[in-house]
KEKOL-977531 format. One record per residue (C-alpha): z, y, x; residue number from 1. Coordinates in steps of 0.25 Angstrom, whole numbers, plus 5000, padded with zeros to 4 digits. Example, Ala and Ser with C-alpha at 12.3 -4.5 7.8 and 13.67 -1.06 7.14 Angstrom:
! residues 2
- 5031:4982:5049:1
- 5029:4996:5055:2
This chain:
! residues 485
- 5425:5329:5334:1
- 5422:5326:5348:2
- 5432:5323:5359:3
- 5428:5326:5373:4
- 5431:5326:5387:5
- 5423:5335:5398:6
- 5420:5327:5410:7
- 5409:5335:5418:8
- 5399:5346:5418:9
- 5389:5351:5428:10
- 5380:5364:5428:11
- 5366:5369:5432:12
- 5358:5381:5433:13
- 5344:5383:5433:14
- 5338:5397:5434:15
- 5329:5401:5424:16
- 5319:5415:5425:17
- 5314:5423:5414:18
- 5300:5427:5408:19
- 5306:5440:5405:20
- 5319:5448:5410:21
- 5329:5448:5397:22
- 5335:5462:5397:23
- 5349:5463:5390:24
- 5359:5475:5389:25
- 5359:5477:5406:26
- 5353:5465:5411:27
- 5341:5460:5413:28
- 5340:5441:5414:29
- 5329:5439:5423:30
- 5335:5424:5427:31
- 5347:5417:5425:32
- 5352:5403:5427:33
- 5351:5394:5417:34
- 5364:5386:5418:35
- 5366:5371:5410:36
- 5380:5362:5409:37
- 5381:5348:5410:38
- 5394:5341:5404:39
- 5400:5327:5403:40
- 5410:5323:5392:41
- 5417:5311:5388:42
- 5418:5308:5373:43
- 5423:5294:5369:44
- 5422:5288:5382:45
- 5408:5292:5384:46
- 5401:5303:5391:47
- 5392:5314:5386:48
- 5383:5325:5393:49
- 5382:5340:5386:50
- 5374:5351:5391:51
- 5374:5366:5388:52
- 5368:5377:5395:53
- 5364:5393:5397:54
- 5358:5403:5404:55
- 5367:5412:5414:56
- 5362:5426:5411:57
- 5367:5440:5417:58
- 5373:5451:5410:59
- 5377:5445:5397:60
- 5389:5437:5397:61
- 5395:5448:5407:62
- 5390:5460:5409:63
- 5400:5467:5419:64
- 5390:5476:5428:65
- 5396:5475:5440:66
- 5391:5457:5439:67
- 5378:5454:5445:68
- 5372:5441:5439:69
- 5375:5431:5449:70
- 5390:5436:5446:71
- 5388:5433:5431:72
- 5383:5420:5435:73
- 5393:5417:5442:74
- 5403:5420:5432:75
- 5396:5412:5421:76
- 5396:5398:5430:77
- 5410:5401:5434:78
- 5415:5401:5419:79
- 5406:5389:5415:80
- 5414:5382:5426:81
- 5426:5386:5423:82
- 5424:5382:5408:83
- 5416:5369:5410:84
- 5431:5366:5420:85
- 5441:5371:5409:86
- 5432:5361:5398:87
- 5433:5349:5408:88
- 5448:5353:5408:89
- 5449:5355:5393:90
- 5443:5343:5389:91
- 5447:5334:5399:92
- 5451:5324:5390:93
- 5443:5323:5375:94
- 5446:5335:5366:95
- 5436:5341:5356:96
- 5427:5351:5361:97
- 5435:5364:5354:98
- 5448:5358:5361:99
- 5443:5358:5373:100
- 5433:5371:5373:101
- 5444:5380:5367:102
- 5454:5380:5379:103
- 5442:5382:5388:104
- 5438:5394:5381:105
- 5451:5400:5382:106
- 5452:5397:5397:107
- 5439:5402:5401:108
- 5441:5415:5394:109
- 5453:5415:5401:110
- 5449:5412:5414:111
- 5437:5421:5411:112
- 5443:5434:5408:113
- 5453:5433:5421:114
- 5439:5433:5428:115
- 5436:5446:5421:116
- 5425:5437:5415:117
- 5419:5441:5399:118
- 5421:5430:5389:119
- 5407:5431:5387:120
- 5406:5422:5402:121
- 5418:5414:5397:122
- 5412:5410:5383:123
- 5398:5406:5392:124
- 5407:5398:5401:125
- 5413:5390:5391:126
- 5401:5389:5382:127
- 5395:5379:5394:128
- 5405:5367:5393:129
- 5406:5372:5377:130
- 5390:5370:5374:131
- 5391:5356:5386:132
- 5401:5351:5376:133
- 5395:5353:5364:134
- 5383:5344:5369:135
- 5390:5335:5373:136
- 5399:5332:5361:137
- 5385:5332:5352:138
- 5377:5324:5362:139
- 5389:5314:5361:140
- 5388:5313:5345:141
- 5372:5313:5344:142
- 5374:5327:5339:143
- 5367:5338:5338:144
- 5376:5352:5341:145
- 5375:5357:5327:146
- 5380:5342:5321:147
- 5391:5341:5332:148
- 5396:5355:5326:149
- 5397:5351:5311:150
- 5403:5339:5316:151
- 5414:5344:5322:152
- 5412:5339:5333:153
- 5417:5350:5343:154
- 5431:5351:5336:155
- 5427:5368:5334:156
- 5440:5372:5325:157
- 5437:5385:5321:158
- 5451:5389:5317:159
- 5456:5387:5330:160
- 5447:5399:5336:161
- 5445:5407:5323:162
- 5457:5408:5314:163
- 5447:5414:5301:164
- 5440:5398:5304:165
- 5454:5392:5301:166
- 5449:5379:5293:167
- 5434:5382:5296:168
- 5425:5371:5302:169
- 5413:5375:5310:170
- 5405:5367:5300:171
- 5409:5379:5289:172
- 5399:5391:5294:173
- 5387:5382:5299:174
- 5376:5379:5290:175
- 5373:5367:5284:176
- 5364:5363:5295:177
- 5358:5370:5309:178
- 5345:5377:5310:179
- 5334:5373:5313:180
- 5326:5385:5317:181
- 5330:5399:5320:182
- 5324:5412:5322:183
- 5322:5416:5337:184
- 5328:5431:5339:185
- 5320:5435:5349:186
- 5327:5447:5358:187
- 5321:5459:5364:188
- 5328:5462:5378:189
- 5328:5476:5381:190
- 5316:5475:5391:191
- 5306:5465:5382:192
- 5294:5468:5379:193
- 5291:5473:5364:194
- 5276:5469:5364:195
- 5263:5465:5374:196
- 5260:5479:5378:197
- 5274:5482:5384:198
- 5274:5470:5394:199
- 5269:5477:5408:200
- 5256:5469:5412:201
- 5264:5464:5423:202
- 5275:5458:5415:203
- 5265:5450:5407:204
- 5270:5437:5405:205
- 5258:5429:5401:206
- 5266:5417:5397:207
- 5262:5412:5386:208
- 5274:5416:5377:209
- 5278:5430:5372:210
- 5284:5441:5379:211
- 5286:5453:5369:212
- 5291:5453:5357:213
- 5279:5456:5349:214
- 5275:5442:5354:215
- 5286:5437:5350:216
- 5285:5442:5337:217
- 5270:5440:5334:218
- 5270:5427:5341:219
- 5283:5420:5337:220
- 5288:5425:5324:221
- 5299:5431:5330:222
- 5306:5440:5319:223
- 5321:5440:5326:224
- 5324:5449:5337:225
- 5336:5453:5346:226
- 5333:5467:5349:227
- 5341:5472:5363:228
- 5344:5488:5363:229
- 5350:5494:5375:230
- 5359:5506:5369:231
- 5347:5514:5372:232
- 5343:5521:5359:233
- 5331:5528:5362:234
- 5326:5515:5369:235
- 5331:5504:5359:236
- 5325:5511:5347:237
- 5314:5513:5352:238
- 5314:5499:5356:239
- 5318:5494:5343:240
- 5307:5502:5336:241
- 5296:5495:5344:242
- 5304:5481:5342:243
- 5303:5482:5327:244
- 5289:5487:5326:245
- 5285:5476:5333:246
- 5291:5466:5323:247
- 5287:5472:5311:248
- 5275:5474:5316:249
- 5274:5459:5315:250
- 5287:5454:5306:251
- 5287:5465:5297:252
- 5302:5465:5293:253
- 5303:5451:5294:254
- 5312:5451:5307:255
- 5327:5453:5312:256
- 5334:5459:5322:257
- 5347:5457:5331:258
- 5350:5471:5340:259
- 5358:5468:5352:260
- 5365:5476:5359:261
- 5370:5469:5372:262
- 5382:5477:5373:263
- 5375:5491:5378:264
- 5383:5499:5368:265
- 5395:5503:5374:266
- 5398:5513:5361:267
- 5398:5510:5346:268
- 5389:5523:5345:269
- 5377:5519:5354:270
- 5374:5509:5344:271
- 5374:5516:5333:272
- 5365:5525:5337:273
- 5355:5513:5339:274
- 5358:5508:5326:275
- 5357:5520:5319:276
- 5343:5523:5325:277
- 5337:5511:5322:278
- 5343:5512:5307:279
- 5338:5529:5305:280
- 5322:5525:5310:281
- 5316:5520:5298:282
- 5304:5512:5307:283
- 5317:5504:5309:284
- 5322:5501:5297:285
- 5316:5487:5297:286
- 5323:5485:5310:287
- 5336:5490:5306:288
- 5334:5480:5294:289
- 5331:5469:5301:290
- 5345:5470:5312:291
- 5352:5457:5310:292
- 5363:5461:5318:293
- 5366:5471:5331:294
- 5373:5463:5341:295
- 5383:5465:5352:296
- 5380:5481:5355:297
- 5394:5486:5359:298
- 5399:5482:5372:299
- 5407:5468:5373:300
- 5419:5478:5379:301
- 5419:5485:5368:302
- 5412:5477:5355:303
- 5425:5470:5351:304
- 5433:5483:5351:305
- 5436:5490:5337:306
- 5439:5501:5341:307
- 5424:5502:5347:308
- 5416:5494:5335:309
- 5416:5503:5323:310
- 5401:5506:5324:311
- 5400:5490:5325:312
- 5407:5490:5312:313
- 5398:5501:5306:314
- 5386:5494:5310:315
- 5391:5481:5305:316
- 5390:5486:5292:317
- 5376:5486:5292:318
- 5373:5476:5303:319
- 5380:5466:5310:320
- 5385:5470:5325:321
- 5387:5457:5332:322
- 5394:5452:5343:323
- 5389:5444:5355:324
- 5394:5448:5371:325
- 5405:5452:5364:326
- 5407:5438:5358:327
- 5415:5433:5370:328
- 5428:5426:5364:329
- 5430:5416:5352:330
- 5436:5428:5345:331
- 5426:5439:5348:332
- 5418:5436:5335:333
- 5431:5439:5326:334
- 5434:5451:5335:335
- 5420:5457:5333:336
- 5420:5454:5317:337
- 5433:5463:5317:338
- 5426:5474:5324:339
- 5415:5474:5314:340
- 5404:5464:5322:341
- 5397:5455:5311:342
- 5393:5446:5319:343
- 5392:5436:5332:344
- 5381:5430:5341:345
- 5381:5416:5345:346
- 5379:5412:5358:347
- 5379:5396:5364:348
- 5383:5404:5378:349
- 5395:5411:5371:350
- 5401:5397:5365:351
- 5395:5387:5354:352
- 5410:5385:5348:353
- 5413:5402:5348:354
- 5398:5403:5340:355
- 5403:5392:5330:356
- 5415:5398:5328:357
- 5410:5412:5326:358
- 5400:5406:5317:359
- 5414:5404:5309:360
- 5418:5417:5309:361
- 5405:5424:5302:362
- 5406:5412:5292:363
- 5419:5416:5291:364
- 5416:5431:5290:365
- 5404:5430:5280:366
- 5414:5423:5272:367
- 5421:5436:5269:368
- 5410:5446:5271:369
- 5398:5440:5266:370
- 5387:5431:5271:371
- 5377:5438:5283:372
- 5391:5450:5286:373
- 5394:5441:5299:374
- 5383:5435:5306:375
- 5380:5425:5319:376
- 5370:5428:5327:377
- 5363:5418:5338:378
- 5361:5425:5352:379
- 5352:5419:5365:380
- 5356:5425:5380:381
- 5344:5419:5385:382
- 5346:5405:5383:383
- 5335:5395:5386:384
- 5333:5381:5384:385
- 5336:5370:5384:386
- 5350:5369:5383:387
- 5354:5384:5380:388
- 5345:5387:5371:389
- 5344:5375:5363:390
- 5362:5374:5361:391
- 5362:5389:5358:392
- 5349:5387:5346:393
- 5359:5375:5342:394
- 5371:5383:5342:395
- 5365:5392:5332:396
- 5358:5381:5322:397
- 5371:5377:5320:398
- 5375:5391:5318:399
- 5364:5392:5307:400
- 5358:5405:5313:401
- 5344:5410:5309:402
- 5340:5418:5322:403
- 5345:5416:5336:404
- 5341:5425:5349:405
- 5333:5416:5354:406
- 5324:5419:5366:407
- 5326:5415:5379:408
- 5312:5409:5381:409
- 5309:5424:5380:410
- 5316:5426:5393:411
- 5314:5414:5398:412
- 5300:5407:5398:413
- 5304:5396:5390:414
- 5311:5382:5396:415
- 5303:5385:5411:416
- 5316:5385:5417:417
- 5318:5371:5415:418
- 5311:5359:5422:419
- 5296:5353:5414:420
- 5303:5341:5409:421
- 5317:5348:5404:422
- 5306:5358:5395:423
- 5297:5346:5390:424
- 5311:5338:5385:425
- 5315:5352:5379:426
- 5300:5352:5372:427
- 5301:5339:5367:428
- 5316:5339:5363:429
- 5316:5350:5356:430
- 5302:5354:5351:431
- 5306:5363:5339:432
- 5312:5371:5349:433
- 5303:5372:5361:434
- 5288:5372:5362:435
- 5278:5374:5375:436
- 5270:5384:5378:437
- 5262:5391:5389:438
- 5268:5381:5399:439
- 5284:5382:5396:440
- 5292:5377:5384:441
- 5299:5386:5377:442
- 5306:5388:5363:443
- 5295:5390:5355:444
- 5299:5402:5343:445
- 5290:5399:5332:446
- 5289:5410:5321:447
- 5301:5415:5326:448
- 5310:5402:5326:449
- 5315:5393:5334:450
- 5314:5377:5328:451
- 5329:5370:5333:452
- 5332:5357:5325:453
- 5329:5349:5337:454
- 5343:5357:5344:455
- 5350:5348:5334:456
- 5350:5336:5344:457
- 5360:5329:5351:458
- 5368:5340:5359:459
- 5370:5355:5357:460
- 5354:5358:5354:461
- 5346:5350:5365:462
- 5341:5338:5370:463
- 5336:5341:5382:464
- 5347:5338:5393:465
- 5346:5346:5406:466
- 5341:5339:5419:467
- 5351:5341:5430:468
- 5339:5342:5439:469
- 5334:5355:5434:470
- 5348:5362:5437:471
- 5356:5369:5449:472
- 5371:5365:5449:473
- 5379:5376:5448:474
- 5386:5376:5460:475
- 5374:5375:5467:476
- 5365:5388:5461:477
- 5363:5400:5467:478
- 5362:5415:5460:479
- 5351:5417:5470:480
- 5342:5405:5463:481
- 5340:5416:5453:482
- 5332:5425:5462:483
- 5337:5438:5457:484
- 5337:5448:5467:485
């Protein structure tokens, strides 16, 4: 275990456009900045640097319809900056990593909620300085991020968040050693195109990589999916039918799936009737077979209330309901399992030590129910490289996950919106993970995986270091560098 000290931090934005508009529930990412934190610690007299870093998307975190984007924004740097101040605060003087990210979780939820802001914004906020420190701490002891965990090196006492983990370890739940692969789900937003013919002639990329998920399929062995519905029967089934036509036609029923929700049921009963289509129609049996898990369907106001979840307890007999905007607190997790949820997505955005931890409590779970009753799933927002993506594909090797969401260089055309030199370092840093192609670098997805042993480097998952240069300071960038109208 690791004593440390917060001396510093800075921050940068740098905007970044997408190939194609991501669609989710009632927004639609077109551009967004990409924001990256720089910190200084002291441990044993010395210095040490620690990144982290994360796109700043609309509508997710916070989706009150009366916030325009540049609000959002607006909210998310405030919260990093009032986290990042209560870490320097808390760890003035060397504690462990869990001694001093605990009382700056409780005081940014805190100061959060009095802003009428959703935990979700708070967790991101804190997840900034969580993720910087992390680096840091591993960099410091020539250790990998998956290494640094098993080592204790963060000080994570999971009895002191969980009391079901009195006497637990995190080393108890993660396997023996971190993956080196993992299968690419490849999500379908709510506007992609399902094959060549239904791309307009004028929305053609011509890029040289996929753009419609037959493509993708054909061309990358893709075989997991994240399929988006809307809460618009007619349209989703019909949506759903021509999504798994489209794989089988190629995989046979050698796939899986992950239905998502977004929060667009706002009754129980508007759900089952999706479910209960998909399950009557017998040219969907293999898809209905092939559902891992249906994620987040209910609203976040009301997912986490009993007295509203018994057709999540019905459906969780037969499939796991898992959580993910509702998975805003360190104790949403053990709330939703009461409620009949099975399960929980991990996010880097929504705090490393909160998906340890929650790892804990399906290990915990699957103790009393069975093996595979309680699950973890690995989610993306978007996330691009290098940092993001790298610390997030890091965070679930450790976690021993099979499949992760995993296409931002879907979205967005690769590692483009970083300078020449910081895509050739990535390259040759880390050439499992990326490969060039038609003029960019990009993760390269190769019969649907993506080869990650070279994230177990010094850090939290990359060797690349950010260059300054390529970034705004925050206190200097405009909402109107975006160009949105």
């Amino acid at each position: 275990m690791i004593r440390v000290a917060f001396k510093e931090s800075r921050l940068g934005l740098r905007n970044s456009i997408v190939r194609i508009p991501f669609r989710y529930a009632n927004t639609c990412l077109t551009r967004c900045p990409q924001a990256v934190m720089g910190i200084v610690v002291e441990i044993d007299g010395k210095q040490q640097v620690g990144f982290s870093g994360d796109c700043l998307p609309p509508g997710w975190f916070d989706k009150s319809p009366d916030k325009t984007f540049e609000m959002q924004i607006g909210d998310m740097l405030a919260t990093i900056a009032e986290a990042t101040a209560e870490f320097s605060r808390s760890m003035r003087d060397p504690v462990t990593l869990f001694e001093g990210w605990k009382p700056v979780y409780d005081h940014v939820h805190a100061w959060a909620e009095a802003r009428g802001l959703p935990p979700l914004v708070a967790a991101f906020g804190i997840s900034f300085g969580e993720r910087a420190l992390m680096d840091a701490i591993a960099r410091h002891a020539s250790m990998g991020f998956d290494a640094a965990v098993r080592a204790g090196l963060y000080g994570i006492v999971p009895g002191e968040i969980h009391e079901l983990l009195q006497g637990s370890v995190v080393e108890d739940w993660l396997p023996s050693r971190p993956a080196q692969s993992i299968f690419a789900r490849h999500t379908i937003g709510l506007t992609d195109p399902l094959t060549s013919a239904d791309i307009p002639v004028g929305e053609r990329l011509e890029d040289g990589f996929p753009q419609a998920l037959e493509e993708y399929v054909r061309d990358n062995g893709i075989s997991y999916l994240k399929v988006k519905v809307a809460n618009d029967p007619d349209a989703d089934l019909e949506r759903i039918r021509a999504i798994a036509a489209i794989v089988e036609r190629y995989r046979g029923s050698d796939y899986r799936v992950t239905l998502d929700g977004n929060e667009q049921y706002k009754r129980p009963g508007e759900l089952e009737s999706l479910i209960e289509s998909i399950r009557s129609r017998s040219e969907l049996a293999g898809f209905w077979n092939n559902i891992l898990v249906v994620e987040q369907p209910l609203d976040r106001l009301i997912a986490l209330d009993p007295e509203k979840t018994a057709g999540v307890r019905e459906l969780g007999k037969v499939k796991p309901v898992v959580i993910d905007e509702s998975d805003g607190r360190l104790d949403s997790y053990a709330s939703a399992m009461a409620c009949g949820y099975r399960g929980v997505s991990s996010k880097n955005c929504k705090g490393p030590i909160k998906s340890l931890l929650n790892a804990g409590l399906v290990w915990k779970g699957n103790q009393e129910k069975g093996p595979g009753h309680y699950v973890m799933t690995g989610e993306d927002l978007c996330a691009v490289g290098v940092i993001p993506v790298q610390s997030d594909l890091c965070l679930v090797a450790t976690l021993g996950l099979e499949h992760v969401e995993r296409n931002g260089h879907h979205f967005h055309p690769g590692l483009s919106y970083l300078s020449t030199e910081q895509q050739q370092a990535a390259l040759e840093n880390h050439p499992d993970l990326y490969a060039r192609g038609a003029g960019r670098v990009a993760p390269a997805v190769r019969d649907g995986k993506l080869e990650i042993g070279s994230l177990q480097c010094d850090g939290f998952g990359f060797s690349v270091l950010p260059d300054w240069e390529d970034y705004t300071p925050v206190t200097e960038w405009e909402f109107s560098s975006l160009g949105l109208a």
